[in-house]
C-alpha positions as MATLAB code, in Angstrom:
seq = 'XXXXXXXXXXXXXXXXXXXXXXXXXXXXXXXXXXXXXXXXXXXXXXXXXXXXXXXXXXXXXXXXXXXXXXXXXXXXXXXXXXXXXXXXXXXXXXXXXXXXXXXXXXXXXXXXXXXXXXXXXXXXXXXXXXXXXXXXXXXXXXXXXXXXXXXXXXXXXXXXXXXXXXXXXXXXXXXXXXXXX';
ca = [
     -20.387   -4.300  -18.017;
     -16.516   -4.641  -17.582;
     -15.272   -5.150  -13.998;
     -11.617   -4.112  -12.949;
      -8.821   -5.946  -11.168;
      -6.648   -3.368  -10.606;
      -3.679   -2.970   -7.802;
      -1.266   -0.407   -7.423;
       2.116   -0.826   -5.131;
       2.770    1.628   -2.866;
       3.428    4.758   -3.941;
       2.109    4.062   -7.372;
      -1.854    4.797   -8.123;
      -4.091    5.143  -11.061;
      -7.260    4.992  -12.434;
      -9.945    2.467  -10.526;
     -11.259    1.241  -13.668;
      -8.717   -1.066  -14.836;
      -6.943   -4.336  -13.926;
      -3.283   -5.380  -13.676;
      -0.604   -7.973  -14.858;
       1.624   -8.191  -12.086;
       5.311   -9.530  -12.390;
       6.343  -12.234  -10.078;
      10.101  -14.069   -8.991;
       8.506  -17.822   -7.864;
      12.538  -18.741   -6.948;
      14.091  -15.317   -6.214;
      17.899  -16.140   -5.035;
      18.092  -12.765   -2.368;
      17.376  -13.445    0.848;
      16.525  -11.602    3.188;
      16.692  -11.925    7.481;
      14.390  -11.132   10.603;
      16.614  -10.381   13.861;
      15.841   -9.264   17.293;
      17.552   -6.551   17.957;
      17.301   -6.464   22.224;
      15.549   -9.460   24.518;
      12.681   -6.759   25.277;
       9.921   -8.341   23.718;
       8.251   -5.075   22.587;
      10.931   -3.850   21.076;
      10.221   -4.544   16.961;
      12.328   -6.812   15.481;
      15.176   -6.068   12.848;
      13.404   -7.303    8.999;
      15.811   -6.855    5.958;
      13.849   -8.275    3.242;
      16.897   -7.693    0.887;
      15.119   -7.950   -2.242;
      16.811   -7.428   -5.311;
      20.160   -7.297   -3.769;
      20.778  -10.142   -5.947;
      20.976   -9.089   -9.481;
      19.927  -12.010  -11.310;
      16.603  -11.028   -9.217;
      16.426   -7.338  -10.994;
      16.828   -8.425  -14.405;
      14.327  -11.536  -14.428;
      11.559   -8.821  -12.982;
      12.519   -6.868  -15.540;
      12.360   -9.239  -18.527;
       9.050  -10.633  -16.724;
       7.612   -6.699  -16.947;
       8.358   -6.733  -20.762;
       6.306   -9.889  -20.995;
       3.317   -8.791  -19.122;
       3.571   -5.659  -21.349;
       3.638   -7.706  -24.254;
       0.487   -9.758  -23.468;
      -1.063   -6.198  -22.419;
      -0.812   -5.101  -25.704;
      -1.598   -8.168  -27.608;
      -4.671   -7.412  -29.580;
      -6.837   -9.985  -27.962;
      -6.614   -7.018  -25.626;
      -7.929   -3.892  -27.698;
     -11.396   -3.935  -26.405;
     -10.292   -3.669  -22.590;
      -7.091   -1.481  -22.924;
      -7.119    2.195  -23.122;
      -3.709    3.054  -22.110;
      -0.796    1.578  -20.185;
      -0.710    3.014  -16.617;
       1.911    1.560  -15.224;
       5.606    1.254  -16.094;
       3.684    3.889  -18.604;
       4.375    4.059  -22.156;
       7.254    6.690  -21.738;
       9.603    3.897  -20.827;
      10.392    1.881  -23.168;
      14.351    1.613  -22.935;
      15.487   -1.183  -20.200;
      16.980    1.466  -17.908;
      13.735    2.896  -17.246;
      12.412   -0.705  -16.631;
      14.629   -1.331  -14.873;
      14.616    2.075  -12.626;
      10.269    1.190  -12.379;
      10.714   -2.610  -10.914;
      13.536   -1.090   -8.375;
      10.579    1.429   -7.284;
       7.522   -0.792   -7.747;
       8.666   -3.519   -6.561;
       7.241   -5.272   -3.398;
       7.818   -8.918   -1.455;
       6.490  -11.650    0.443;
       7.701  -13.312    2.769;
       8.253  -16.743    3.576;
      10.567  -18.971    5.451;
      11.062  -16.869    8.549;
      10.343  -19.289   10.888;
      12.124  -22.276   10.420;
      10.283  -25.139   11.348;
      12.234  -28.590   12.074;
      14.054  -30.679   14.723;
      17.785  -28.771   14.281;
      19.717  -26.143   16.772;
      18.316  -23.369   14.078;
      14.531  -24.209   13.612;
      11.879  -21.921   15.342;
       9.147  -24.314   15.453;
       8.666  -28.102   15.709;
       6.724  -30.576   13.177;
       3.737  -29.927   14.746;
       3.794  -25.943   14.384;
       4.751  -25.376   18.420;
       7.406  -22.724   18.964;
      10.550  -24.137   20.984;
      10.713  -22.317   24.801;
       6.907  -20.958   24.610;
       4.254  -23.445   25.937;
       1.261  -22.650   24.333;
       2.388  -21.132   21.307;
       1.885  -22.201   17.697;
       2.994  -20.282   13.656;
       0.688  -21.478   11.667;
       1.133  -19.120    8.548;
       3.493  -18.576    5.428;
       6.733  -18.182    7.810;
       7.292  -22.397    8.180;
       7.210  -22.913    4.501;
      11.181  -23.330    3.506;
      10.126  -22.415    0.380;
       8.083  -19.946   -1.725;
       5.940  -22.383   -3.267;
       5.355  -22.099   -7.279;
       2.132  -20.063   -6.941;
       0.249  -18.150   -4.606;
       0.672  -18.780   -0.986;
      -2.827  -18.545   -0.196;
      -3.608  -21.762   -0.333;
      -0.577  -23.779    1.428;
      -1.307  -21.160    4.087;
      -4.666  -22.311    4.389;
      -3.779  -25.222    4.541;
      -1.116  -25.330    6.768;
      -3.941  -23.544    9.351;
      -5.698  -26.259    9.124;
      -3.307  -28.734    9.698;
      -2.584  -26.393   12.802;
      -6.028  -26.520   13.645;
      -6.461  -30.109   13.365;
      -3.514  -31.003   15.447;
      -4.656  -28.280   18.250;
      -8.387  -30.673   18.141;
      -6.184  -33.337   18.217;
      -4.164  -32.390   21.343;
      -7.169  -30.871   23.269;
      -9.516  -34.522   22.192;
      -6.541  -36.383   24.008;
      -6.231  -34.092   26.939;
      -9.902  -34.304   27.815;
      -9.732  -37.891   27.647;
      -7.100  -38.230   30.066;
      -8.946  -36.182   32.166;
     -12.062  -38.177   32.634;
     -12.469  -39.223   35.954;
     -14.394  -42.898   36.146;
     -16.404  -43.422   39.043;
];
């Protein structure tokens, strides 16, 4: 019995019963910016992720694509392929590659929350936001970085150093509190 792993961007879909190699920038070089746009705090913020605005970006997806398409139809391959769904067989020239990644393509993000001890960081050392009391990011936004594979785990773990120094915090509160008699 042959289980899928399929997934489909936005806009794109296709048959349930079949799986995916999905292109990936580890180091992309646009950047993108998350602004407030008023000091009401339900108005939404301003988010340009600005990806692809850098075209060095564009044409490593693109040569990235042509290897996963490659490996697709490698014959180790045969028994498990039945067609190519997506960029689809009809393009083949790097135009229309290069016209699919601009559509397909889709982005993380990282880094919006700077964390440090400067004029520009969002959040100190030990996850707390500057001005809130109470208030902690403990996700994907304080790494400077896209790390060189999937953020799932660092973002674990950076929870649970969150979590850990919260304990932490709340063990040494209580003990202050103890009243001897």
């Amino acid at each position: 019995m042959l289980s899928s792993f399929n997934y489909y961007t936005d806009g794109f879909d296709g048959p349930s019963n079949a799986w995916t190699l999905a292109a990936g920038l580890i180091r992309p070089a646009s950047r993108g910016e998350i602004r407030l746009l008023s000091n009401d705090l339900a108005a939404p913020p301003l988010i340009d992720p600005n990806h692809l605005s850098e075209s060095t970006d564009l044409h490593r997806l693109v040569d990235v694509v042509e290897m996963c398409r490659a490996i697709g139809h490698h014959a180790a391959f045969d028994e498990w392929r039945l067609r190519e769904v997506l960029p689809g067989s009809s393009r083949k020239s790097r135009t229309s590659l290069t016209e699919f990644v601009r559509q397909a393509c889709s982005h993380g993000m990282v880094g919006t929350c700077k964390m440090g001890v400067d004029a520009m960081s969002v959040v100190d050392p030990e996850l707390r936001v500057y001005g809130i009391r109470g208030l902690r990011v403990a996700d994907a936004s304080v790494m400077p970085t896209v790390p060189s594979g999937n953020t799932q785990a660092p973002t674990i773990m950076i929870g649970e150093k969150a979590a850990a120094m919260i304990a932490a915090e709340w063990a040494d509160e209580k003990e202050s509190n103890i009243i001897l008699s």
